[in-house]
C-alpha positions in Angstrom: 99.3 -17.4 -82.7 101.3 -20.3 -81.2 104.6 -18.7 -80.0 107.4 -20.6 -79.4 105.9 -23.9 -80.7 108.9 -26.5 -81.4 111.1 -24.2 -79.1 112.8 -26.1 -76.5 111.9 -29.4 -78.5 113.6 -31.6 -76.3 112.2 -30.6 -73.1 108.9 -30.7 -74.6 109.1 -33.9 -76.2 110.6 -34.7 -73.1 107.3 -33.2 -71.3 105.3 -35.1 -74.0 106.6 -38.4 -74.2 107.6 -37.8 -78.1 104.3 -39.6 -77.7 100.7 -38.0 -77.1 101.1 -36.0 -74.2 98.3 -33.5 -73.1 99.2 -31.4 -76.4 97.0 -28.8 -76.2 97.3 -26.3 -79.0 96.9 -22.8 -77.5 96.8 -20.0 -79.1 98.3 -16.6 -77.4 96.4 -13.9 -78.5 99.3 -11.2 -76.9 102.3 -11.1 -79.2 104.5 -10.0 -77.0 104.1 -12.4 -73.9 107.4 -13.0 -72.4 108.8 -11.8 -76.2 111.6 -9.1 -75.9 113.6 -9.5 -79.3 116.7 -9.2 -79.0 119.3 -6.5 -79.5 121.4 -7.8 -82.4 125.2 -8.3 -80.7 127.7 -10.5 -81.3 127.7 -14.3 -79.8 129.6 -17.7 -80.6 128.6 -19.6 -83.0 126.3 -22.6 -81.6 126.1 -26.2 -83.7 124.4 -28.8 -81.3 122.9 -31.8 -83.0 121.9 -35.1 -81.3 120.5 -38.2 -82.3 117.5 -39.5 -79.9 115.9 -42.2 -79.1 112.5 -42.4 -76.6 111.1 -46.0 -75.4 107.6 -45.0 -73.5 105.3 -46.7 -71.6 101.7 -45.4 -71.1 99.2 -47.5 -68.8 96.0 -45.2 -70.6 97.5 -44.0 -74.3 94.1 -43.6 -75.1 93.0 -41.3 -72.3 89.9 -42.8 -71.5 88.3 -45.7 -69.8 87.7 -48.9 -71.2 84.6 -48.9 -72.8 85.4 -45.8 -74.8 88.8 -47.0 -75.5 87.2 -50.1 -76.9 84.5 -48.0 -78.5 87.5 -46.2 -80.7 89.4 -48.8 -81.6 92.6 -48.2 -79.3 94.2 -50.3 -76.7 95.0 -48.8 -73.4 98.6 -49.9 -72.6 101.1 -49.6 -75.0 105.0 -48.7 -75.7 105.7 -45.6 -78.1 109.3 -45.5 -80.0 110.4 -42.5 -81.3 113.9 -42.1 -82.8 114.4 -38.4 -84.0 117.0 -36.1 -84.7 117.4 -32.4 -82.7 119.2 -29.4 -83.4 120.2 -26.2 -81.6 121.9 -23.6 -84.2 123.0 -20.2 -84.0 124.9 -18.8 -86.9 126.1 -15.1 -86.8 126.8 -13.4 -89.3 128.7 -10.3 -88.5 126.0 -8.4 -86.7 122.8 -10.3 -88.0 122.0 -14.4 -86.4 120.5 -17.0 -87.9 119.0 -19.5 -85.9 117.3 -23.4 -86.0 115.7 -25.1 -82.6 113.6 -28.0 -82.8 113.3 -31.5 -84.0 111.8 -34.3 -86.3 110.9 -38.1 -84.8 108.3 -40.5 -85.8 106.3 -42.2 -83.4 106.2 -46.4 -83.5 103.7 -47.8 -81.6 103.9 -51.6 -80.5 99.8 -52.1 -80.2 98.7 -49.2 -81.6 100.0 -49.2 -84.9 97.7 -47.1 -86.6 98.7 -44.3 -84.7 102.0 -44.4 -86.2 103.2 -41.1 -87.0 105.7 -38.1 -87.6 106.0 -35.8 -84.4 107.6 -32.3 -85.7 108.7 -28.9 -84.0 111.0 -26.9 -85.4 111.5 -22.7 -85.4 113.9 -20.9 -87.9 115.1 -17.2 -87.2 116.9 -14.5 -88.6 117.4 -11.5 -86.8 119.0 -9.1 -89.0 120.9 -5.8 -87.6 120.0 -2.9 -90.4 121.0 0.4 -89.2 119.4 1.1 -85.9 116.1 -1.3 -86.5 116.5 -4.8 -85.4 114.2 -7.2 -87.2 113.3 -10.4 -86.0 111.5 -13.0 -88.5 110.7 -16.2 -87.5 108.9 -19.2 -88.9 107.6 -22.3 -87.5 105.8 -25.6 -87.8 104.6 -28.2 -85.5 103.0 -31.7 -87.0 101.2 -34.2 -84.8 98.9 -36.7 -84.2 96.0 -34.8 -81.9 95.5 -35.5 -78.6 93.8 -38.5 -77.5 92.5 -36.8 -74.4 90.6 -34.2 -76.3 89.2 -36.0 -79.5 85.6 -37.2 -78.9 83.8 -40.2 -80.7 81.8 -39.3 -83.7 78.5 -41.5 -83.7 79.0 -44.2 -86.0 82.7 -43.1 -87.0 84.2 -43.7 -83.6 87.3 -45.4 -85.2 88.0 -43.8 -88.2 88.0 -40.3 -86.3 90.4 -40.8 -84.2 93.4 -40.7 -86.6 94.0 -37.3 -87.3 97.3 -35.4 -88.0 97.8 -31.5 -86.7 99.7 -29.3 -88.7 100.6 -25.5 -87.6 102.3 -23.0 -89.8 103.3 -20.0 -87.5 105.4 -16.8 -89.2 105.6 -13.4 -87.2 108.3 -10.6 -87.6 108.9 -8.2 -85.1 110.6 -4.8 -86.3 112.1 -2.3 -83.2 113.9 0.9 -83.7 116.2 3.4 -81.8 119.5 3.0 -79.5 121.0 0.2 -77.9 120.1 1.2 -74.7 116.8 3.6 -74.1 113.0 3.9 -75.8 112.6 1.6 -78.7 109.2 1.6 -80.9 108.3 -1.5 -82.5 105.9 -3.0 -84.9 104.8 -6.6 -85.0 103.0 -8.9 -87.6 102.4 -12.7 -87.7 100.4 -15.4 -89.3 99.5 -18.9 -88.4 97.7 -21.9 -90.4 96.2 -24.9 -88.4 94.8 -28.1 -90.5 93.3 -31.5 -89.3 94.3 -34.5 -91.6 91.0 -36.2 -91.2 88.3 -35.0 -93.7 85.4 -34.8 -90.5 87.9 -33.0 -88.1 88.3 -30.1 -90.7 85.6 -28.3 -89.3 88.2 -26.6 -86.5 90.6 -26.0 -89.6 91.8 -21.9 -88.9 93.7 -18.7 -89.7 94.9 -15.8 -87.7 96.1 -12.8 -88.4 98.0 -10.7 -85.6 99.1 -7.2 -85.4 100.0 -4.5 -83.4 102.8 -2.3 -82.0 104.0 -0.2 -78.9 107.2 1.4 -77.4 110.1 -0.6 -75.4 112.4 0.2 -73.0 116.0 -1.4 -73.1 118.3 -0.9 -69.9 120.9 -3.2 -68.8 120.3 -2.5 -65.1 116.6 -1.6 -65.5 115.9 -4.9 -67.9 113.4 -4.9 -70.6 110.0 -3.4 -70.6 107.2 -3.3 -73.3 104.0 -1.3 -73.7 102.0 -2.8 -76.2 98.6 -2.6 -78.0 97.8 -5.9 -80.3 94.9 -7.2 -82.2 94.2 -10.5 -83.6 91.7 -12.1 -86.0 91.1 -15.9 -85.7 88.7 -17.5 -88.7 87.6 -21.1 -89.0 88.1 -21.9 -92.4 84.9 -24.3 -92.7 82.1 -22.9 -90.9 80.0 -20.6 -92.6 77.8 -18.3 -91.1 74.7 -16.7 -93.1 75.3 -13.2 -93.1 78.4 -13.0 -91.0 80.9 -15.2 -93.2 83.5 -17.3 -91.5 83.3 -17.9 -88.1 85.1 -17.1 -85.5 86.7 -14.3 -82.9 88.7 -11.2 -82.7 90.8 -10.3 -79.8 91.8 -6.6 -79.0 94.5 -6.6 -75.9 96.8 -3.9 -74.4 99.4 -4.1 -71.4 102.8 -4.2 -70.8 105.5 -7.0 -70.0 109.2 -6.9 -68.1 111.9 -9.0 -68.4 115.2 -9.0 -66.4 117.9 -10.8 -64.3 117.6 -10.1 -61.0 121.0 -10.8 -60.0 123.6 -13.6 -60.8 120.6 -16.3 -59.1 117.5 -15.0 -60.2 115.7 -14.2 -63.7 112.0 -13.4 -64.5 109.4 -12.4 -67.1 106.2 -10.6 -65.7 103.4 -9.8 -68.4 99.8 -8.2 -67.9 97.0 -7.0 -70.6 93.4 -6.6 -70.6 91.7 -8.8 -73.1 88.4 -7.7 -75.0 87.3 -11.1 -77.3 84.1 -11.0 -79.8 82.4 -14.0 -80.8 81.3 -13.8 -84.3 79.4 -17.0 -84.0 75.9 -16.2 -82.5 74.7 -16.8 -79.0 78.7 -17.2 -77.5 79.7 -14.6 -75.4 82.4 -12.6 -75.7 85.7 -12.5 -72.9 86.8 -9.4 -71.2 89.3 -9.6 -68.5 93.3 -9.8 -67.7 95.1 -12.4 -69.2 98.8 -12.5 -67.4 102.0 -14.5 -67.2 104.6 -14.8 -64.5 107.9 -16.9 -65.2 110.7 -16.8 -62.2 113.6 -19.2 -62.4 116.1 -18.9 -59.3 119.7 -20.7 -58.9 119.2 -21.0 -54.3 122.6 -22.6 -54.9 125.3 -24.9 -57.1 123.1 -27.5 -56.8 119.4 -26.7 -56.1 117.3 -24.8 -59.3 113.5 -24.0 -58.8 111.7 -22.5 -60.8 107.6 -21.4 -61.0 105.6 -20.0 -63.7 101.6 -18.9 -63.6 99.5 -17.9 -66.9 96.0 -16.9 -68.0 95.4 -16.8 -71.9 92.7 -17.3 -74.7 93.5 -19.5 -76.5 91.4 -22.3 -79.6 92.4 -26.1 -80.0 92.1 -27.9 -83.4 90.9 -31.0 -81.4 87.7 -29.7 -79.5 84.9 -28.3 -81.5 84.5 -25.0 -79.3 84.7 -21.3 -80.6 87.6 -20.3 -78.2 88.5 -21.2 -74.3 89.9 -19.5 -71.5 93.4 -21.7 -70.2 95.2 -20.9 -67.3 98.4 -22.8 -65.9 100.0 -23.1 -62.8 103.7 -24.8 -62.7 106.1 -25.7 -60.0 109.5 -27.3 -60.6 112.9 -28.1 -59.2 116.3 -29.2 -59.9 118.7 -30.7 -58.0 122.4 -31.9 -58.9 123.0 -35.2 -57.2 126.7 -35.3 -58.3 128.7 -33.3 -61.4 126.9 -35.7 -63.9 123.5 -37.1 -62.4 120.5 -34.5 -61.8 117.0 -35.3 -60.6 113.6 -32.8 -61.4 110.7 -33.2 -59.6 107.1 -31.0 -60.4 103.9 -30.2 -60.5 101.4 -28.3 -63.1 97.5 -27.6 -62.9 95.9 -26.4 -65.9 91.7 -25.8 -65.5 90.2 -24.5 -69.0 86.7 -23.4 -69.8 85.2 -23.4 -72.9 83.4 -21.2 -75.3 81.0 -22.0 -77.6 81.2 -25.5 -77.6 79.2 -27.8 -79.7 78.8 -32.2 -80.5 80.2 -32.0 -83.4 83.1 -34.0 -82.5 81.4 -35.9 -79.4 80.1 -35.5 -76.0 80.1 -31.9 -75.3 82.6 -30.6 -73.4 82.9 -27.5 -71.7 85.4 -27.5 -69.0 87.9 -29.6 -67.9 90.9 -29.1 -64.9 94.4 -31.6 -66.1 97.0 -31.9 -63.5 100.6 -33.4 -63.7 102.9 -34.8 -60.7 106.5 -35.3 -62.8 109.7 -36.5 -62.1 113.1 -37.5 -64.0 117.1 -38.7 -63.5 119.1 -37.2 -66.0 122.9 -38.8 -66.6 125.5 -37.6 -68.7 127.9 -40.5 -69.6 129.9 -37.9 -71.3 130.0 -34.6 -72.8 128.5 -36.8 -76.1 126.1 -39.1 -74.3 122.9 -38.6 -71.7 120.9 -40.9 -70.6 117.2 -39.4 -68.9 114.4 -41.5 -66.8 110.7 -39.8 -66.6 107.8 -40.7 -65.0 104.8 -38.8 -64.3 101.4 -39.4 -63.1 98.4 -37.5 -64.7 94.7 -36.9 -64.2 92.5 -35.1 -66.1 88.8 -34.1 -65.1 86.1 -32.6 -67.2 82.3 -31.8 -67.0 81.6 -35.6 -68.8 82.5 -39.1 -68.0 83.9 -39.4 -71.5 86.9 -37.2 -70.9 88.2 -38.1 -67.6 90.8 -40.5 -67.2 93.7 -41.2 -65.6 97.8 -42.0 -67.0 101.0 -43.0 -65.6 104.0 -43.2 -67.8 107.6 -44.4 -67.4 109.8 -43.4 -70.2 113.8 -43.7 -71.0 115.5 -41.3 -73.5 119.3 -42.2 -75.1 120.6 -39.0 -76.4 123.7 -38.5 -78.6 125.3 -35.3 -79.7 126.9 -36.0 -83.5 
């Protein structure tokens, strides 16, 4: 499933544009990557709501050169508009929480009107104390138009395909039993529902089902620790094959993953399991292999943040027509307070993907492709109500055709207002 999609919605959207950033849709296939839920104690209530508003300018909107922006219908250049509204709730209720993160905006596009649009990420929680079991339920959705970078040209449809709308339904509760402190067993279950808007895109449409379980460790000097076995079981809704039935893959993974703060400067997230993926569509190999993730965030001093995170994971994509691919990420980032209200970022992230199982049904055939990101911003805050944030960053994708290679800077300026 997609974990965490709409979390953090401001700093993706921020990461984004509230326009079409890269956008890829993975798909986790290890529950409980970076995931310890929490212990149910008791915390202040949290009611942050802000009213946004994001002016962006793209020099390539369409991701891709000239001919084959012309070839779709889309101008290069343009400015995206988004006003949206964002909220960061936490409601306790004597030992259970209740929780909303996330957003809705609309994208307004001054040339490229037709690719006028909602943008939507929000996550809704509950994690309810019930003896000595903790569970944690969550539910998401994300809606979008797809990414530019990854939709092909159908031959003969090359403008009407290009509008398309992603919508992801993710659900998963998480059940752990036992002390505070000490060996907690837990259970896990989600679900998640992906859907194109555009009638010939529907062929990626998909399910998945996810389960599994393991034992935990809870310490407040040790940290967190999880063993964990999980399977999952992605189908695409529309393909049909004779004698096998829907198509798609199942993913069998066990490891084990550790959280904890290192410290007053340094916090961390480590996660390892070994991945065993079956094809069910014929003639696409499977995938066996360690996935991982590594997220380290360090405070050097008052001023300076850093902060570095590495990944490997399966994952599927509702815009390319390919059974699965392999996506692994590599970020670098840093922080620096210039004075009590002005702070500057600066980064970097490299993201190479191969794919599985690819086909032309959605255009040129694509099979691999590398994407990296040099990013910067200014971030003001006027006043404890009002920010103000500058973002530029330069990207480059390349892949194994002409068609999806291109290049993109973008300048954007974001007015934020808490209500």
């Amino acid at each position: 499933m997609e974990p965490k999609q709409g979390k953090r919605y401001g700093d993706n959207m921020a990461k984004q544009g509230m326009s079409m950033g890269t956008g890829k849709a993975s798909v986790l296939l290890c529950l409980c990557i970076g995931g310890f839920p929490a212990i149910a104690t008791a915390q202040e209530r949290r009611l942050n709501i802000s009213a946004d508003i994001y002016t962006r300018y793209d020099s390539n909107l369409a991701r891709s050169n000239k001919a084959n922006s012309s070839l779709r219908g889309l101008h290069r250049s343009d400015i995206t508009v988004t006003p949206s509204i964002t909220a960061d709730i936490l409601y306790p209720v004597g030992r259970h929480q209740f929780s909303l993160t996330g957003g809705i905006g609309y994208d307004i596009h001054t040339r490229n009107s037709r690719l006028d649009r909602e943008r939507i990420g929000l996550d809704g929680g509950a994690l309810l104390a019930i003896s000595r079991c903790n569970a944690n339920i969550t539910a998401g959705i994300t809606r979008r138009q797809s990414d530019l970078g990854e939709i092909g040209a159908f031959a003969g449809e090359e403008v009407r395909s290009v509008n398309n709308t992603e919508t992801v339904f993710t659900t998963n509760a998480d059940v752990s039993c036992g002390n505070s402190f000490g060996l907690r067993p837990f259970v896990t279950v989600g679900y998640q529902n992906a859907q194109n808007s555009n009638i010939i895109r529907q062929r990626t449409d998909r399910h998945m089902l996810s389960y599994g379980g393991g034992l935990g460790y809870v310490h407040p000097t040790i940290g967190n620790m999880r063993l964990f076995v999980t399977r999952s079981e992605t189908r695409y809704d529309n393909q049909i094959i004779p004698g096998v039935g829907e198509n798609g893959y199942d993913v069998t993974s066990f490891g084990a993953s550790f959280e904890r703060n290192i410290g007053s400067r340094l916090t961390g997230s480590v996660q390892l399991s070994w991945t065993d993926l079956n094809s069910r569509a014929p003639g696409t190999p499977g995938f066996n292999g360690f996935n991982w993730g590594v997220d380290l965030t360090g405070q050097v001093n008052e001023r300076l943040l850093v902060h570095a995170g590495l990944s490997r994971n399966v994952a599927s994509t509702l815009a390319v027509d390919a059974n699965y691919h392999v996506d692994t990420m590599y970020q670098f980032d840093t922080s620096y307070a210039l004075t009590s209200r002005l702070t500057a970022k600066v980064g970097v992230t490299h993201s190479p993907r191969r794919f599985y199982g690819s086909s032309t049904e959605f255009g040129p055939f694509l099979s691999r492709d590398r994407q990296t990101m040099i990013f910067g911003s200014l971030t003001f805050a006027r006043s404890d109500r009002l920010t103000f944030a500058l973002d530029y960053a330069h990207d480059i994708r390349n892949a194994n055709g002409d068609f999806y290679d291109y290049t993109n800077d973008h300048v954007g300026l974001r007015a934020s207002l808490k209500l």
